[in-house]
KEKE-3310 file (N, C-alpha, C; in steps of 0.2 Angstrom, whole numbers, plus 5000, padded with zeros to 4 digits):
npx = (5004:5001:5008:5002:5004:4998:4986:4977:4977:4974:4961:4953:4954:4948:4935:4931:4931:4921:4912:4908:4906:4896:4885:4885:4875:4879:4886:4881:4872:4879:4883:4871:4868:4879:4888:4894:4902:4908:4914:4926:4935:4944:4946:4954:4965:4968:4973:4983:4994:4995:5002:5010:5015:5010:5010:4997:4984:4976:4964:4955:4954:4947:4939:4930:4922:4915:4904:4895:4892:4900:4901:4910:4910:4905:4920:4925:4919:4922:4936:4936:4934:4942:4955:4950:4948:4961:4970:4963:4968:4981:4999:5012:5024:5017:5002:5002:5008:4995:4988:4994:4992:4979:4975:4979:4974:4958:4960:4963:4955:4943:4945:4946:4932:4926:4933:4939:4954:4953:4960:4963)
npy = (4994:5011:5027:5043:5054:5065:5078:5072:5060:5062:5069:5058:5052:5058:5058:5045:5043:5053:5046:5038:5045:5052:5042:5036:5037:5045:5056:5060:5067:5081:5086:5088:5100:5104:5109:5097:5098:5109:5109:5099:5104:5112:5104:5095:5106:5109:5095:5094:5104:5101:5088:5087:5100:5110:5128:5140:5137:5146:5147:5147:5132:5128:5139:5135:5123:5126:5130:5117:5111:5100:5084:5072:5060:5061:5065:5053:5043:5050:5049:5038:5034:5042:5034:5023:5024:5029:5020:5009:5015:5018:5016:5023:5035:5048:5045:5039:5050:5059:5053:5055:5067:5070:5067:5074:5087:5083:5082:5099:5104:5098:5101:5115:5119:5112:5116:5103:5093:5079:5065:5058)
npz = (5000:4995:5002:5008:4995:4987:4981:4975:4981:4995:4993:4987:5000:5009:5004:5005:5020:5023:5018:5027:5039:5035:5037:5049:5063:5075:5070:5057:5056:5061:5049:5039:5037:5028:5013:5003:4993:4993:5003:5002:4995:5004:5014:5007:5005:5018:5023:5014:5017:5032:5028:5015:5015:5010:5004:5010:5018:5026:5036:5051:5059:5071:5071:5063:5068:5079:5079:5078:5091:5096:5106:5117:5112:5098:5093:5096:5087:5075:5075:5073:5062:5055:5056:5050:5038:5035:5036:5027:5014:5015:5017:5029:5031:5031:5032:5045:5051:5049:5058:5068:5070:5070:5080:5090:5084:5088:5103:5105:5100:5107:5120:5118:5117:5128:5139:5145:5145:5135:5132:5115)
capx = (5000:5007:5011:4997:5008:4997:4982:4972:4976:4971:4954:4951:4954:4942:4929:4929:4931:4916:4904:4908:4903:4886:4882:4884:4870:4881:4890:4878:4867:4882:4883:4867:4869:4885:4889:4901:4907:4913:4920:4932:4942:4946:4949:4961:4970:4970:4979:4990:4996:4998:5006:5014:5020:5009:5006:4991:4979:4976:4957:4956:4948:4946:4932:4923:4918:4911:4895:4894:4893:4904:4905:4915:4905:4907:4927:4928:4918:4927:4941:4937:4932:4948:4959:4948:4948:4969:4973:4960:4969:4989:5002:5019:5024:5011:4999:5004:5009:4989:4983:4994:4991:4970:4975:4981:4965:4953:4961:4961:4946:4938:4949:4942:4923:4923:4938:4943:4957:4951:4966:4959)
capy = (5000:5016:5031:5050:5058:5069:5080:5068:5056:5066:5070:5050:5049:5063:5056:5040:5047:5056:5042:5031:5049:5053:5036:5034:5040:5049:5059:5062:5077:5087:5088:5089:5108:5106:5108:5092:5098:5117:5105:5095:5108:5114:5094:5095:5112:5108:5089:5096:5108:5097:5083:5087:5104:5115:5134:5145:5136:5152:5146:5145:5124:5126:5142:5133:5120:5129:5129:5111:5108:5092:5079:5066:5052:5064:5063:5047:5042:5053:5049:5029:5032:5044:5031:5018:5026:5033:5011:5007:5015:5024:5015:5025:5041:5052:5043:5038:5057:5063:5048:5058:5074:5071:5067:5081:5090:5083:5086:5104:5107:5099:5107:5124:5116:5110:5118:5102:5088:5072:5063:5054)
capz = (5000:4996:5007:5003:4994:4981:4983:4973:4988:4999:4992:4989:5007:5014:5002:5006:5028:5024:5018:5034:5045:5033:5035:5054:5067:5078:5066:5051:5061:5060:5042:5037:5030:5023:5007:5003:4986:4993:5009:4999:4993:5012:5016:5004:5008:5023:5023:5010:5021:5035:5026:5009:5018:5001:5007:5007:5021:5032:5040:5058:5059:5077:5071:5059:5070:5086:5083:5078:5097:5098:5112:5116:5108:5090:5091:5097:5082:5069:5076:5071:5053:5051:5056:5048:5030:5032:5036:5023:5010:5016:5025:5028:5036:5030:5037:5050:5053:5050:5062:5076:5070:5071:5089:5093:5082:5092:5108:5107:5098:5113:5126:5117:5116:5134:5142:5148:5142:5134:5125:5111)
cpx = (5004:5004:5004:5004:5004:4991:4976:4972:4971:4962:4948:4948:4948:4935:4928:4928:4922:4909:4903:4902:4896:4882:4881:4877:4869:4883:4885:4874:4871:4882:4878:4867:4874:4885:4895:4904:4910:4918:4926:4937:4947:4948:4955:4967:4974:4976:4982:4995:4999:5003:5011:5018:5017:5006:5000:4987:4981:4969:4959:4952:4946:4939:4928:4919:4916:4906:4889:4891:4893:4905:4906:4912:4906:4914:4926:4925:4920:4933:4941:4939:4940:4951:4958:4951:4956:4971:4967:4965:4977:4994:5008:5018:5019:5004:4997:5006:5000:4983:4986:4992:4982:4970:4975:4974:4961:4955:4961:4958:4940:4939:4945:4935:4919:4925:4940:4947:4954:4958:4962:4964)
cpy = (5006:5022:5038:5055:5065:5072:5076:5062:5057:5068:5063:5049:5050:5063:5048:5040:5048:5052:5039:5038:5052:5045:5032:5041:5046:5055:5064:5067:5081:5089:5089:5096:5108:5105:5103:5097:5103:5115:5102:5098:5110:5109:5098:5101:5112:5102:5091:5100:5104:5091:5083:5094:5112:5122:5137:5144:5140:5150:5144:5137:5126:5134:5141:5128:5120:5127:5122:5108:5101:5088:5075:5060:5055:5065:5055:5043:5043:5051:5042:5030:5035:5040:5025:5018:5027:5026:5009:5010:5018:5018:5019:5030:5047:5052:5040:5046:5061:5059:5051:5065:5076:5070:5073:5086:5090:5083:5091:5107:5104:5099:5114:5124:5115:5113:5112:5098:5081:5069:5059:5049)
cpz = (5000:5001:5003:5003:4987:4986:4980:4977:4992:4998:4989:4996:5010:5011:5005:5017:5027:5021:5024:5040:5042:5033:5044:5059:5072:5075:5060:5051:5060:5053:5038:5031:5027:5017:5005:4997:4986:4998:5008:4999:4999:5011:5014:5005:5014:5025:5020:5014:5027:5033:5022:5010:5010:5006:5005:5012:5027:5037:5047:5057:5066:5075:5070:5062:5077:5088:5082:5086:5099:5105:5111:5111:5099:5090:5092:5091:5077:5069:5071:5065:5051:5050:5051:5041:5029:5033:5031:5017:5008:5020:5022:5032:5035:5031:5042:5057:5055:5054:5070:5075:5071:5077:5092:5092:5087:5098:5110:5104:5105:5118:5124:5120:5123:5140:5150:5145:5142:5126:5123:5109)
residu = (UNK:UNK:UNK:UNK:UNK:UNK:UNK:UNK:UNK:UNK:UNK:UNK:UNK:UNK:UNK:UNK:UNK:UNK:UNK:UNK:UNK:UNK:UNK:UNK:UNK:UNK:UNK:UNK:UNK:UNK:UNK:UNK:UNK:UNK:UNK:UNK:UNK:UNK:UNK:UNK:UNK:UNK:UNK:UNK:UNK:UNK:UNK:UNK:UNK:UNK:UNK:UNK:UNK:UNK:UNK:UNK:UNK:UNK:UNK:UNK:UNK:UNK:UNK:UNK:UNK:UNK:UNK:UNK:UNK:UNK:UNK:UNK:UNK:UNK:UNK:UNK:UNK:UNK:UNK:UNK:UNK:UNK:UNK:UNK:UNK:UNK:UNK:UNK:UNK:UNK:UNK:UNK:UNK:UNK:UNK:UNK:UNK:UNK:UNK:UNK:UNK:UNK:UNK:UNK:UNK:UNK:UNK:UNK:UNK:UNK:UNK:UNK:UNK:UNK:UNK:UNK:UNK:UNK:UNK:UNK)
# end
């Protein structure tokens, strides 16, 4: 299996992530208003930035999902499918890197959300 090394990986990834979370019970309420097909390109700017090191991605992620109002049961969930989807289809340092780096994520997104610490 090879390592995410493109943006057209990366946009596989976040497509095939995001069926597992509109298709689970817990997860699928939050997304209901979103538009997937304006969301992708984010994904994508965003893991690109994080992984392949490409500039440009200035958005705060921890603003955009405030008002989501996340609990633990919605990381710990995300959390699966992220991992589930980035070993369903990556191995190597890449992702391996974005299965620590979504730890971290969801850590202090909901240190901000709850203001207290849950290591995921």
């Amino acid at each position: 299996m090879k390592d995410i090394e493109t943006e057209v990986d990366i946009d596989r990834w976040m497509r095939s992530f995001y069926v597992k979370l509109l298709n689970d019970k817990i997860t699928a309420p939050k997304f209901l208003e979103l538009d997937l097909e304006t969301h992708f390109p984010k994904l994508v700017n965003f893991w690109a930035f994080v992984l392949l090191d490409k500039e440009g991605y200035k958005t705060n992620v921890f603003d955009k999902h405030i008002h989501l109002k996340l609990e633990k049961e919605h990381f710990t969930t995300w959390l699966h499918y992220f991992n589930e989807s980035t070993n369903e289809l990556f191995s190597g340092e890449k992702a391996d890197t974005a299965k620590l780096r979504v730890k971290l994520i969801a850590t202090t997104l909901y240190h901000k959300l709850h203001g207290e610490y849950e290591v995921f």
